[in-house]
C-alpha positions, 0 to 999 in steps of 0.5 A: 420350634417352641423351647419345650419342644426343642428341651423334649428332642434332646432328653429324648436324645440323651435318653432319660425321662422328663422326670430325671432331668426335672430332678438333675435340675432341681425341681419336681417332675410336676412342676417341670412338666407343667412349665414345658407344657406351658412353655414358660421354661426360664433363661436360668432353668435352660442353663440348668438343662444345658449343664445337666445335659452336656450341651451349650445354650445360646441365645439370639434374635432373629429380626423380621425380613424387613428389618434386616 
C-alpha cells in the first residue's frame, strides 16, 4: 500500500476532508492534494498527520526474501 493511500484510509477513518488535515498540518489544500497525488509526502510532513491525527508513525524496512 503507497503512503498516500495509507494517509486517505485514516482521514477518512477519522472523518475530516483532505482539505482540514492540509490545513491542521500547515499547508494548502492544493498543495497537499498534489504530494498525495504524486506520492511524495515527507518523513517530516508524515509526523505532522500523526500529531494532528492522534496516531503514532513508524517506519521500517522490509528486506527481500533472499536477504533475510
Amino acid at each position: 500500500m503507497k503512503t498516500s493511500d495509507m494517509i486517505k484510509e485514516l482521514y477518512n477513518k477519522k472523518n475530516i476532508s483532505v482539505s482540514e488535515l492540509a490545513r491542521r498540518i500547515g499547508q494548502t489544500p492544493q498543495n497537499f492534494g498534489k504530494k498525495l497525488k504524486r506520492d511524495t509526502v515527507t518523513l517530516e510532513e508524515l509526523k505532522q498527520i500523526a500529531d494532528v491525527m492522534e496516531v503514532t508513525c513508524e517506519q521500517s524496512f522490509v528486506f527481500p526474501m533472499e536477504n533475510r
